[in-house]
C-alpha positions in Angstrom: 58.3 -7.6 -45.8 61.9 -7.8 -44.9 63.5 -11.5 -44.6 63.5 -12.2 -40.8 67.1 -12.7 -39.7 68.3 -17.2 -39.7 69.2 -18.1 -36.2 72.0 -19.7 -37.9 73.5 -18.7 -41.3 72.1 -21.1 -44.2 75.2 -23.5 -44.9 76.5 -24.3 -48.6 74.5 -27.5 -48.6 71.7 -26.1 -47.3 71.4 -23.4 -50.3 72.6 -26.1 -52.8 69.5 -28.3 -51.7 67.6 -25.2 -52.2 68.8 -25.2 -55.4 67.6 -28.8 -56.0 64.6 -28.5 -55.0 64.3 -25.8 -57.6 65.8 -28.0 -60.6 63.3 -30.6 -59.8 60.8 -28.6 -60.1 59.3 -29.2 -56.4 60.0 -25.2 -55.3 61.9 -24.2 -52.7 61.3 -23.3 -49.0 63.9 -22.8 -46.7 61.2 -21.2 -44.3 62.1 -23.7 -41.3 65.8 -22.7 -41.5 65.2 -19.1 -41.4 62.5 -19.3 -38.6 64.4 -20.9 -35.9 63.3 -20.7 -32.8 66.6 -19.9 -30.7 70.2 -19.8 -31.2 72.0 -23.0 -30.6 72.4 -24.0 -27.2 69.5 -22.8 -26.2 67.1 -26.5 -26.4 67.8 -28.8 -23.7 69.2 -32.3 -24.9 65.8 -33.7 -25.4 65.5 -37.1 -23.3 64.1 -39.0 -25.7 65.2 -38.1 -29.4 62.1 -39.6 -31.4 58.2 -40.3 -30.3 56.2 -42.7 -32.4 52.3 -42.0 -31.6 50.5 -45.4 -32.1 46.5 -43.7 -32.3 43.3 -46.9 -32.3 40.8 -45.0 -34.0 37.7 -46.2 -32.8 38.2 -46.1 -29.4 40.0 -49.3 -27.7 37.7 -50.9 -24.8 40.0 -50.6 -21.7 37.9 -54.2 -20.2 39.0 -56.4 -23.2 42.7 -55.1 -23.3 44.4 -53.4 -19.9 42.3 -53.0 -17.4 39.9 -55.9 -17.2 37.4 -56.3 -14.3 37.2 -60.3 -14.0 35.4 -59.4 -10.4 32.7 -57.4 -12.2 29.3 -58.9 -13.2 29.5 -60.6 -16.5 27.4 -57.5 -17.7 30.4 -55.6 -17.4 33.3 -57.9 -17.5 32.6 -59.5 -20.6 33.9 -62.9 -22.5 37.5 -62.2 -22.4 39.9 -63.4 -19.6 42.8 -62.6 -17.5 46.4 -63.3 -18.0 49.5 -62.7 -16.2 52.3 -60.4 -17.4 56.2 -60.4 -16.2 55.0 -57.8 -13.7 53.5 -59.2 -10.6 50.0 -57.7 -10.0 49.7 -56.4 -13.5 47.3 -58.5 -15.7 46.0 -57.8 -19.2 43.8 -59.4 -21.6 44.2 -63.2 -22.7 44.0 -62.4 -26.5 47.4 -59.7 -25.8 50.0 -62.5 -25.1 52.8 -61.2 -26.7 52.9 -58.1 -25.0 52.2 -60.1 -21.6 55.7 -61.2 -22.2 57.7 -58.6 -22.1 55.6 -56.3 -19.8 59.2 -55.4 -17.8 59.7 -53.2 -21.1 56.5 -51.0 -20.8 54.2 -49.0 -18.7 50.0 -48.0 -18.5 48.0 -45.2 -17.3 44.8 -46.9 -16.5 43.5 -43.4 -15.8 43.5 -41.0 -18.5 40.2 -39.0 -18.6 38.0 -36.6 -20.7 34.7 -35.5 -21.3 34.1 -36.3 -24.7 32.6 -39.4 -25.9 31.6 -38.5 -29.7 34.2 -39.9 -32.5 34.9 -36.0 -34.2 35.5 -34.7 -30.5 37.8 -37.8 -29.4 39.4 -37.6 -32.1 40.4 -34.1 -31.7 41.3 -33.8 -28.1 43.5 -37.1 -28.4 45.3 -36.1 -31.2 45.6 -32.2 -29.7 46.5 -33.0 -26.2 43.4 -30.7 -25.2 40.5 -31.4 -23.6 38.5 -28.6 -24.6 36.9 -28.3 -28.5 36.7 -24.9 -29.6 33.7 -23.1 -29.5 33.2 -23.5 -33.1 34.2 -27.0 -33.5 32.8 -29.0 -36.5 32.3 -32.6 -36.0 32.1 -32.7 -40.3 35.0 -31.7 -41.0 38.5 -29.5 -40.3 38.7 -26.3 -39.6 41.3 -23.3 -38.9 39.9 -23.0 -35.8 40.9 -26.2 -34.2 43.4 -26.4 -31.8 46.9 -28.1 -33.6 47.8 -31.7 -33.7 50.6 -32.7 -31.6 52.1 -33.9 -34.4 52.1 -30.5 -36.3 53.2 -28.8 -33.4 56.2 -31.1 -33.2 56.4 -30.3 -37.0 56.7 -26.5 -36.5 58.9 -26.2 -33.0 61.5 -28.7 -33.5 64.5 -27.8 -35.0 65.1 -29.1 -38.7 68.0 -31.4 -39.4 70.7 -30.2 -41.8 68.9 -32.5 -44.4 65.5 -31.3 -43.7 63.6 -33.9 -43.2 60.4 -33.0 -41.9 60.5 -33.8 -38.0 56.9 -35.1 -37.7 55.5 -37.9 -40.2 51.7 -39.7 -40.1 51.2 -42.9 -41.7 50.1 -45.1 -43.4 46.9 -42.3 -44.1 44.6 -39.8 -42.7 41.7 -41.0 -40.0 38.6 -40.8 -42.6 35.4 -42.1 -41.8 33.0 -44.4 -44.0 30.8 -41.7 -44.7 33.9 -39.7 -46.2 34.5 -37.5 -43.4 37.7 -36.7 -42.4 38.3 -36.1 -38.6 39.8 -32.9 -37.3 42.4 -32.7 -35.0 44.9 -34.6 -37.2 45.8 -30.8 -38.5 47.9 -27.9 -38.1 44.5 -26.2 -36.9 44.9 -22.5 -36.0 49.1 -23.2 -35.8 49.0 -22.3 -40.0 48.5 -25.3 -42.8 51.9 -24.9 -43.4 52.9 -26.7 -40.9 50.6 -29.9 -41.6 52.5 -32.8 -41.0 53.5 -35.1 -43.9 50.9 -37.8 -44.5 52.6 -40.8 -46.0 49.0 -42.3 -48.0 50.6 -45.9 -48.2 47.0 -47.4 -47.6 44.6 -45.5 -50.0 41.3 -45.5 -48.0 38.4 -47.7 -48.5 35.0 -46.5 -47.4 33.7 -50.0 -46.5 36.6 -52.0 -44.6 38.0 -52.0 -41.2 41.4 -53.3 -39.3 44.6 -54.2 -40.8 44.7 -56.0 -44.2 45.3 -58.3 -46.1 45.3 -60.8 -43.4 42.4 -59.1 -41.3 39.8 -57.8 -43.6 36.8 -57.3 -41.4 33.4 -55.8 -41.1 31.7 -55.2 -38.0 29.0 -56.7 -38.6 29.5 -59.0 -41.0 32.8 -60.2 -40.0 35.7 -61.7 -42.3 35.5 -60.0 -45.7 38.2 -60.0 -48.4 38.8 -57.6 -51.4 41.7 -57.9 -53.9 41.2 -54.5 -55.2 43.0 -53.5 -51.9 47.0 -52.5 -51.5 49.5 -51.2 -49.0 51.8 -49.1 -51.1 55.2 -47.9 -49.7 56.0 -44.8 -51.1 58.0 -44.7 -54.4 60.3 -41.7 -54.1 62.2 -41.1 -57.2 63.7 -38.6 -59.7 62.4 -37.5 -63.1 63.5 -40.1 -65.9 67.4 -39.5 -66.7 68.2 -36.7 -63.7 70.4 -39.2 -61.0 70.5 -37.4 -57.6 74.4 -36.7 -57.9 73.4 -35.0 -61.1 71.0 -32.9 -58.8 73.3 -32.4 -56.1 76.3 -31.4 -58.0 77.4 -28.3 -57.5 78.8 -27.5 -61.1 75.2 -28.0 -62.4 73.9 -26.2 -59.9 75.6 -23.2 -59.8 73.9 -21.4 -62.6 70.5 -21.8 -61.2 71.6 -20.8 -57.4 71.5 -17.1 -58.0 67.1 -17.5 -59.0 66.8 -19.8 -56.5 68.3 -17.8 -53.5 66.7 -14.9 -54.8 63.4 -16.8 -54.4 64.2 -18.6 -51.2 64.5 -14.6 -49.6 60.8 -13.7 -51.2 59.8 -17.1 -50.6 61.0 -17.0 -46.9 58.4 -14.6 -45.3 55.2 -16.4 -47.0 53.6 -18.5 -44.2 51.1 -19.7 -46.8 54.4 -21.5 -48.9 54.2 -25.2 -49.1 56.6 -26.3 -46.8 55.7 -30.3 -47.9 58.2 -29.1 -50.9 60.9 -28.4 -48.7 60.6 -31.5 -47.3 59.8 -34.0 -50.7 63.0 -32.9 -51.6 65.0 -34.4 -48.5 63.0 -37.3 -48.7 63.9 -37.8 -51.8 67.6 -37.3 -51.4 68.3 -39.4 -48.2 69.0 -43.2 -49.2 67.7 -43.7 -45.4 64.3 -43.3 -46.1 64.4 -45.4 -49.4 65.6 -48.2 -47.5 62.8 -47.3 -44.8 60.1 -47.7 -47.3 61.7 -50.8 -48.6 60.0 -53.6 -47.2 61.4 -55.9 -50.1 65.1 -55.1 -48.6 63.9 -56.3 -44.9 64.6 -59.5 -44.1 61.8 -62.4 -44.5 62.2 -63.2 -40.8 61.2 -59.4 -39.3 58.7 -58.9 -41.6 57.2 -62.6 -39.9 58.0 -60.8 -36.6 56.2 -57.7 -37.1 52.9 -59.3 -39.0 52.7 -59.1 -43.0 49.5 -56.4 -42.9 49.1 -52.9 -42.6 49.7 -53.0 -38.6 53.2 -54.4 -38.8 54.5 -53.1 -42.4 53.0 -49.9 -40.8 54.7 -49.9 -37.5 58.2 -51.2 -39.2 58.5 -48.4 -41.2 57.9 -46.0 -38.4 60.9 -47.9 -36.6 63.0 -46.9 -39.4 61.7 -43.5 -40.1 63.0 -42.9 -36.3 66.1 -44.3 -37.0 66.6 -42.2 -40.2 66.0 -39.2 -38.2 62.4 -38.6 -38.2 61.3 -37.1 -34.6 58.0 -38.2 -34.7 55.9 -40.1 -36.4 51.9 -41.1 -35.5 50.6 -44.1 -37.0 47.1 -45.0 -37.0 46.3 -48.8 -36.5 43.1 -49.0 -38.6 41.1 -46.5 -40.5 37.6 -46.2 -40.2 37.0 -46.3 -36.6 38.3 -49.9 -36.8 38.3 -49.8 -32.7 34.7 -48.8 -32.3 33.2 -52.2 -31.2 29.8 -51.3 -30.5 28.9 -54.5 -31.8 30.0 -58.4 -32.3 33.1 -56.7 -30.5 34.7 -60.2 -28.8 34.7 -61.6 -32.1 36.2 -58.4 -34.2 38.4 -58.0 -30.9 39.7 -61.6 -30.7 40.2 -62.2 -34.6 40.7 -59.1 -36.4 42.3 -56.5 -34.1 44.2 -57.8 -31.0 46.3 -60.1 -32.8 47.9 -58.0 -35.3 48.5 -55.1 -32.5 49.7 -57.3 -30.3 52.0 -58.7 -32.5 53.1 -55.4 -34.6 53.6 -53.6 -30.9 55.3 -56.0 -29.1 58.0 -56.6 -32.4 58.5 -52.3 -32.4 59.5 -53.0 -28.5 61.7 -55.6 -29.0 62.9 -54.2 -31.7 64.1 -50.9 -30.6 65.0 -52.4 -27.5 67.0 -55.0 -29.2 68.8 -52.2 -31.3 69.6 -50.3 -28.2 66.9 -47.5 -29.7 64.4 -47.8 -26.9 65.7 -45.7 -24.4 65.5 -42.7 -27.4 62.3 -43.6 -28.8 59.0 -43.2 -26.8 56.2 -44.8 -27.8 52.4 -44.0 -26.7 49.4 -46.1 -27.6 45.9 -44.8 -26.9 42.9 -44.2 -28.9 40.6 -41.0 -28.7 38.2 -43.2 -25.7 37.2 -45.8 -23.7 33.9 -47.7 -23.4 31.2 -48.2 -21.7 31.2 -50.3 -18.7 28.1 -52.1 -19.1 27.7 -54.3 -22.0 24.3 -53.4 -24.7 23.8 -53.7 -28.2 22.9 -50.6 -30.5 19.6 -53.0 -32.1 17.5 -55.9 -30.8 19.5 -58.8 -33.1 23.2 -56.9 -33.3 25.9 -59.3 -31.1 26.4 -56.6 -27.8 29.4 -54.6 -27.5 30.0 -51.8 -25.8 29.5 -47.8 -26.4 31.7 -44.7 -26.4 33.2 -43.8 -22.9 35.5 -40.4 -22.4 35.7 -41.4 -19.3 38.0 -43.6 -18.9 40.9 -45.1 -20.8 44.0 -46.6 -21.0 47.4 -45.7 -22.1 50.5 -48.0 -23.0 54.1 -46.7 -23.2 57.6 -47.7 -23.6 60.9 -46.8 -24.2 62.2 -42.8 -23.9 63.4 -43.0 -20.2 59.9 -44.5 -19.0 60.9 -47.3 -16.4 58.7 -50.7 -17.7 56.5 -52.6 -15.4 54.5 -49.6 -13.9 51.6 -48.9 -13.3 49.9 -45.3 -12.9 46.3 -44.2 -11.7 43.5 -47.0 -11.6 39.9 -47.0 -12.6 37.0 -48.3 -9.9 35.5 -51.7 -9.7 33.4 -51.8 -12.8 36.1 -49.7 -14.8 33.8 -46.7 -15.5 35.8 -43.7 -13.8 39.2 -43.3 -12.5 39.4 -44.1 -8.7 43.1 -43.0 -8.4 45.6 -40.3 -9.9 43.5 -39.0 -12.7 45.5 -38.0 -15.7 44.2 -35.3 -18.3 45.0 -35.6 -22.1 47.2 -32.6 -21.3 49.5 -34.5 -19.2 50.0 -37.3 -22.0 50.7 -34.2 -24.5 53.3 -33.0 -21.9 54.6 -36.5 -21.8 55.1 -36.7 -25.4 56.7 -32.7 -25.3 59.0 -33.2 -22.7 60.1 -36.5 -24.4 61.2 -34.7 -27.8 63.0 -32.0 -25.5 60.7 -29.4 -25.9 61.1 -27.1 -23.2 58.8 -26.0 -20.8 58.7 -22.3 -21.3 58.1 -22.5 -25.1 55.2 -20.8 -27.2 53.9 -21.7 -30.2 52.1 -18.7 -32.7 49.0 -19.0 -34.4 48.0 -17.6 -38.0 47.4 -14.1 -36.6 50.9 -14.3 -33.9 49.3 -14.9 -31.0 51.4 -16.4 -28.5 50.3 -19.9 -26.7 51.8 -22.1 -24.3 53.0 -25.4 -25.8 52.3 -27.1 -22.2 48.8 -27.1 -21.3 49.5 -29.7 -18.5 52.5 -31.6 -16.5 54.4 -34.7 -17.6 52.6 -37.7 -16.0 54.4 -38.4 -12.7 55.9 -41.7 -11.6 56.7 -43.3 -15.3 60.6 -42.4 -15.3 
């Protein structure tokens, strides 16, 4: 297969990282350089140069959080009450002050609508930015057949740095379920594994706990539980024992192993099936950035108090730096385990276990990109893969009620990347069960999130076989800039 013709010549330090990666032992891929998608020039300046994904797995109930319905009959309205925001009109739930507070700084789509209401199929059209499921769709597992995760397609059609970092990032783990299955639609699906986004596994998954620990432990049933055996590790990204990175970078040691290793990268460079994680370990590794994003113990004492000392704020902090070290996009997922599914005792896990720390963690991100005059450039989106039900029930005769899966009808926060604060797009009707204005389709939130990271409008993307697709299944969602 001949070596497809770089878009731009490979510079010195471009082949002399190659040659790290190499010397480390990692391999070498400089497939992303080689397989640009244009000559430069040829992007538009993206509007918004990062995108951090904040994903509720579970599915957050639209009545208890931004779209209550204190009119409704208390079988669908619930326990929880109104609050005022900054915005006049606008209210959200009581147990969401902080974010009530500086409401001027983001936006909702109280309309956002699909027809799924199963976990694996939520899951999937959230994460894709598609509505459909493919016709062999697995609710058990992954498959090369799924449609690609916005995240991976960010991964494979943004242009790499000249430090190759990897331009998409998900954290602080993969969406797994109790039962040990993993959902689909967090994958590079039918767009080629290779271009899986990096999962930072910061908090190794526990079958039997919810929400964001240590300080909110929780079952659904049960309630408060604690467990010592759990951590939140950052990543530890170092060198083998007496090779310093100048060692690794410098050229004089290099240079005997840079003939092999550009000989590689060319055989190397037309394997879709290469590892391109290795290409990327390799930059992580060398950019003192990231080590001081994954450094919580360099942060001061007073923002990690600001952001929340659990998983929901260490995780959201680090995605504010990742951003800032030049990361384009990076999803985080606020509770594993289909935290969000409150089918039952769900004002209680709602009020104690999972508002607080989001509210907190999300409102700190906002401030603090705003604060660091980073908000304009980042957007950030906050949904989950579905609503729920309108009307209040209980899945057995002595369960606390909650509420079930709804497709129907959710809602969306966002902030920052252009999107004008204090707004509010679409509405759902009386008892918050369909939308009753300006319907908005998972496709127009992916479209959001595309035109954001300057993506344009007329590109393709090509799966395992070549087969051209349209990135933009949908149109931006109108009236949020």
């Amino acid at each position: 297969m001949p070596l497809p013709h770089p878009a731009h010549p490979l510079s010195r330090r471009e082949i002399l990282q190659a040659g790290a990666v190499g010397l480390l032992g990692l391999g070498m891929n400089q497939l992303t350089s080689l397989r640009a998608l244009a000559a430069p020039g040829s992007t538009p300046q993206p509007r918004a140069k990062s995108v951090i994904y904040i994903f509720l797995s579970g599915g957050l109930a639209q009545h208890e959080s931004f779209d209550m319905k204190p009119d409704a009959p208390m079988e669908v309205r619930g326990e929880f009450k109104p609050i005022r925001t900054r915005t006049p009109g606008t209210h959200i739930c009581e147990h969401l002050p902080r974010l009530a507070r500086i409401s001027e700084k983001w936006s909702l789509v109280r309309s956002l609508t699909h027809g799924n209401s199963e976990h694996s199929q939520g899951h999937h059209v959230m994460l894709t930015g598609r509505s459909d499921v493919p016709p062999d769709f697995d609710p058990t597992k992954p498959k090369k057949s799924d449609h690609p995760s916005m995240a991976a397609l960010a991964s494979a059609l943004l242009p790499r740095r000249k430090d190759n970092l990897p331009p998409s990032i998900v954290l602080p783990d993969k969406i797994v379920h109790r039962t040990g299955r993993t959902l689909a639609g967090q994958f590079a699906g039918t767009l080629g594994s290779q271009h899986d986004p990096w999962f930072l596994e910061m908090a190794p998954y526990h079958p039997n706990h919810y929400g964001a620990y240590p300080g909110y432990l929780f079952h659904h049933e049960r309630g408060a539980e604690t467990d010592d055996t759990l951590t939140f590790r950052a990543p530890h990204l170092s060198l083998p024992q007496g090779l310093s990175l100048d060692r690794v970078l410098d050229r004089v040691s290099l240079r005997d192993s840079l003939e092999t290793q550009t000989e590689n990268l060319a055989a190397l460079a037309g394997d879709p099936a290469f590892d391109t994680y290795r290409e990327a370990a390799v930059s992580l590794l060398g950019n003192r950035q990231v080590h001081d994003a994954f450094s919580l113990d360099k942060v001061p004492p007073e923002k990690l108090d600001r952001y929340g000392r659990h998983s929901f704020g260490w995780s959201l902090l680090m995605a504010r730096r990742l951003i800032e070290s030049g990361v384009r996009m990076v999803q985080v997922n606020l509770g594993n385990n289909e935290s969000w599914d409150t089918h039952q005792a769900a004002w209680r896990n709602l009020k104690d276990y999972l508002l607080p720390p989001m509210d907190q963690a999300v409102s700190a991100l906002i401030e603090d990109l705003d604060a660091s005059g980073l908000l304009d450039d980042t957007l950030i989106v906050m949904g989950s893969e579905f609503g729920r039900t309108p009307k209040i029930s209980k899945i057995t005769a002595t369960a606390l009620p909650g509420r079930d899966h709804w497709g129907h009808v959710q809602s969306v926060l966002l902030a920052g990347g252009g999107i004008q604060g204090g707004r509010v797009i679409g509405s759902s009707d009386k008892i918050g069960g369909y939308p009753a204005s300006d319907a908005q389709i998972p496709e127009n939130l992916a479209a959001t999130i595309y035109e954001a990271l300057g993506l344009p409008r007329e590109i393709m993307w090509h799966d395992f076989t070549g087969r051209p697709h349209p990135l933009y299944m949908g149109s931006p969602i109108a009236g949020l800039v």
